[in-house]
N, C-alpha and C positions, 0 to 999 in steps of 0.2 A: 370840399369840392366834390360832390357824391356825381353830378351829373355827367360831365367828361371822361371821370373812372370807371362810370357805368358804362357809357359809350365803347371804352377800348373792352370790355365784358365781351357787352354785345355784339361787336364786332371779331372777337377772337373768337364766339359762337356762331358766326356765320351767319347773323340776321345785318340785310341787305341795306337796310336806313343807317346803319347805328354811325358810319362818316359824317352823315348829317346832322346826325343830332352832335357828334364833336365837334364838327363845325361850328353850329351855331351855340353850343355851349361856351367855347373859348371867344364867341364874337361877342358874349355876355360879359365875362371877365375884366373889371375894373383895376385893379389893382396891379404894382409892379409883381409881387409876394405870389398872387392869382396865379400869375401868365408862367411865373418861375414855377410852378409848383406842376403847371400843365406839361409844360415844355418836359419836365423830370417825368411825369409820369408816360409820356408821348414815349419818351427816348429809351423805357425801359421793357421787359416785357411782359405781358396781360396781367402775371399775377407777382413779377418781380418785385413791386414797392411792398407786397403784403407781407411778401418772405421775412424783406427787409427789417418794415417795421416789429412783425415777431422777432425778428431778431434768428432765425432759423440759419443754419449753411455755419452759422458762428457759434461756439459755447461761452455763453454769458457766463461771469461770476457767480450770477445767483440759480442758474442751471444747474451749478456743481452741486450745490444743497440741497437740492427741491426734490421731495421724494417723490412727488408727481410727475416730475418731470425725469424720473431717473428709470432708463427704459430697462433695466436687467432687472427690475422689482415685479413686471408686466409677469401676469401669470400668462 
């Protein structure tokens, strides 16, 4: 659902349409799964579902191992 997600972007960057374009993006949305998914991203904030889905603020199990991911290795 890139268009509504994009909307709340655009709107936490201060460009003047992007209500409208959420608007009429959630007037598009057919489904129960849709409207749940808008509602979650509405109620959070601009880039909170992203953190989430990285999985960031938390230490994942597989965090602990990843040498990439292991910030005192950083020169």
């Amino acid at each position: 659902m890139p268009a509504p997600g994009q909307g709340i972007e655009y709107k936490a960057q201060g460009y003047e349409n992007a209500q409208r374009w959420i608007d009429n993006s959630r007037g598009r949305l057919i489904t129960g799964t849709a409207n749940r998914l808008a509602d979650e991203l509405l109620s959070q904030g601009t880039i909170d579902w992203l953190r989430t889905a990285l999985g960031e603020g938390k230490e994942s199990p597989d965090a602990q191992n990843d040498p990439c991911l292991d910030q005192s290795r950083k020169a």
